[in-house]
N, C-alpha and C positions, 0 to 999 in steps of 0.2 A: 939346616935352616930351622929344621922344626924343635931341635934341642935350644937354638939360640934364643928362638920365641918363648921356648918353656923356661927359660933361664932367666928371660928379663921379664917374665911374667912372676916368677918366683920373688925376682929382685921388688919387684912393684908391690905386691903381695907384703914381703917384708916391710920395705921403706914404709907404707902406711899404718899399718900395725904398728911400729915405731915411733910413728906420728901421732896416735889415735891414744898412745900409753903416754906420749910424755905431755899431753894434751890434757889427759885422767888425770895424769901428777901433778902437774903445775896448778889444776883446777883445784885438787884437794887442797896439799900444800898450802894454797894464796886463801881457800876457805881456810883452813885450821888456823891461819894469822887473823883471820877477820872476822870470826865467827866465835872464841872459844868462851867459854862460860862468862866469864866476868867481862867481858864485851858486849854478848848479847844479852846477859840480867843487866847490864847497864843501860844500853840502850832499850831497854824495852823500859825500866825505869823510868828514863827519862819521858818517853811517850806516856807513860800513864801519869806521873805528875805534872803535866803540862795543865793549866786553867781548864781549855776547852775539852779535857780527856770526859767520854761519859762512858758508866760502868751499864755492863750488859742491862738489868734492873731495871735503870733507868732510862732504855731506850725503848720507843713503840714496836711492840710484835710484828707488828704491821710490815715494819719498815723490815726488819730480819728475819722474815719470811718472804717478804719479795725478793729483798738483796739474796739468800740462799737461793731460791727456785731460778733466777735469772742467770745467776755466776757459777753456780756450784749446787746443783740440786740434789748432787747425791753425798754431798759435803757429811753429814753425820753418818755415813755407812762406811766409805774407801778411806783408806790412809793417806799418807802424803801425797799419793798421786794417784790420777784417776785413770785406769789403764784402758777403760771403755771407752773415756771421750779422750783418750791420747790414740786410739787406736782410731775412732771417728774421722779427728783433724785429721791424721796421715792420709788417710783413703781418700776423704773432700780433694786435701791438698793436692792430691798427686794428682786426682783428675782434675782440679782446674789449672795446674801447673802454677800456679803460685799457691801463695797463703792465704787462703780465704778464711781460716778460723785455725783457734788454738784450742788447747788440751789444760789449759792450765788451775789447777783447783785454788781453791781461796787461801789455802796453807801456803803455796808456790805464790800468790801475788803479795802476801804479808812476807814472804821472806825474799822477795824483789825490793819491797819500799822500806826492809827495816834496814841492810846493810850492802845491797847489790846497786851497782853502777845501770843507768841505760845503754849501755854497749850492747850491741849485738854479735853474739860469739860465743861457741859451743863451750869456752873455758866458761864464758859468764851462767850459762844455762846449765851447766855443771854444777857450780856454788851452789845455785837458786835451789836445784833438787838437794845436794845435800843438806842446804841450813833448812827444807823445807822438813825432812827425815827428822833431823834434830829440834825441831820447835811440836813436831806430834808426838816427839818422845818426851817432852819437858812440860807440855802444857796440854790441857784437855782443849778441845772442841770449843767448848762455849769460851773459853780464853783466848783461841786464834779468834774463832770471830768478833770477839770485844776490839783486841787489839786492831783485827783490820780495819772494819768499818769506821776506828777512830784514825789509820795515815793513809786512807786514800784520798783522793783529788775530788771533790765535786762539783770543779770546778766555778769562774768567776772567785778566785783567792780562795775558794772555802776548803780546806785540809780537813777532813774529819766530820763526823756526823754531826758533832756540839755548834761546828763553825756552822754547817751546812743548813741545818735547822733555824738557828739564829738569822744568818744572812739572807737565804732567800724567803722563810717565814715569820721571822720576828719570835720565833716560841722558842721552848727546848725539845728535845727527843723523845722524850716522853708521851705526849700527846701528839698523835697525828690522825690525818683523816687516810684513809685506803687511796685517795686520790694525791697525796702529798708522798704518802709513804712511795706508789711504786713510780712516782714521778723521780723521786730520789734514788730509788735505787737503781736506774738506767743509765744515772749518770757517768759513772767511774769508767765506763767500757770505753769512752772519749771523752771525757770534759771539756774538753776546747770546741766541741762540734754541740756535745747536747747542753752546754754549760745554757741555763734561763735567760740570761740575759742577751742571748741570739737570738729570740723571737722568731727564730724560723722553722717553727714546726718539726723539725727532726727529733726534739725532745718529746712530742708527744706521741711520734712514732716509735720513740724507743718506750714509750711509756705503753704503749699498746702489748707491745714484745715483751713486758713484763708480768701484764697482764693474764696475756698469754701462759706465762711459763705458771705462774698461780694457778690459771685453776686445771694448769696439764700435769702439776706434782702437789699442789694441795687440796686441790677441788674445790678452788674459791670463784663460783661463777663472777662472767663481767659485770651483770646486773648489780653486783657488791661493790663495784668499783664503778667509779664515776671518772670522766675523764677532768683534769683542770681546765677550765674554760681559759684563764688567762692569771698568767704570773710575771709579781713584777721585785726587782729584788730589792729585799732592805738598806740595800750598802749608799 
């Protein structure tokens, strides 16, 4: 009896390992068709000649030092991936028995929106890491963050920080107040919940949590930031 256990314990053993390899393969493979050089210099191309592209220079500090502290604060130290807050979410995870938070740094959410599906699936989160590997091997730091802050969501139709800027304050990126900047950069984490034009206060709580993350990795007290009293959008 106890050889048969060990035998189909063996069996199990194999079959998943088997699964787990052609799972790595298929992930790679379906990456190297969708990922390879003149695909993603194309696409990346395209995003940066789009009208509302705006180059790092011309965005407010303000605004890309909130968005890093909130999303990714240790974003100019780690590589592709953040092994401290991938090791974080497991541990949160497991004891709240769902997903209560991710691990994912801002190189992993640029190479989600530059060429990965919303699916959920280990084949998918696969690709993610390795086009994220390959975009810190091909482009520096301040060029991931150009590129992301210009294809995230900020929600109410705004794609990108040119749109974001325009829409809900009539300006461009350039000029912003501390209370405009980290009001923005709370957005991306749900746009559909903290999008401005819901008026229901969640956006100023995620703007607190911003604030928060400022002055716990830059040391920009609250008193430097004001909260928005009230916004309303340009569209």
């Amino acid at each position: 009896m106890k050889s048969i256990i060990l035998h189909e314990g063996k069996l199990l053993w194999i079959f998943t390992a088997l699964a787990l390899l052609l799972i790595v393969s298929f992930g790679f493979f379906s990456y190297k068709l969708e990922t390879n050089d003149k695909l993603l210099s194309y696409k990346i191309d395209s995003i940066r000649n789009d009208r509302n592209y705006v180059k790092l220079e011309n965005i407010d500090k303000k605004f890309l030092d909130s968005m890093v502290a909130i999303e990714d604060h240790r974003f100019y130290s780690h590589g592709a991936l953040d092994y401290i807050s991938i090791a974080r979410a497991t541990i949160n995870n497991v004891k709240a028995r769902k997903v209560v938070e991710g691990g994912s740094t801002i190189t992993q959410q640029l190479a989600k929106n530059l060429c990965l599906s919303n699916e959920r699936s280990f084949k998918r989160k696969f690709k993610e890491i390795l086009l994220a590997f390959e975009l810190e091997r091909k482009y520096s730091k301040d060029q991931i963050l150009e590129l992301y802050v210009n294809v995230i969501n900020f929600g109410d139709g705004n794609i990108g920080i040119g749109q974001a800027t325009k829409g809900y304050f009539g300006k461009n990126a350039k000029y912003l107040t501390y209370s405009e900047a980290t009001m923005l950069a709370g957005l991306p984490q749900a746009p559909s919940v903290y999008s401005l034009s819901n008026n229901n206060g969640l956006s100023k709580k995620r703007q607190n949590q911003v604030m928060n993350a400022l002055e716990k990795y830059n040391g920009i007290k609250e008193e430097n930031v004001t909260l928005t009293p009230k916004f309303e959008c340009n569209k």
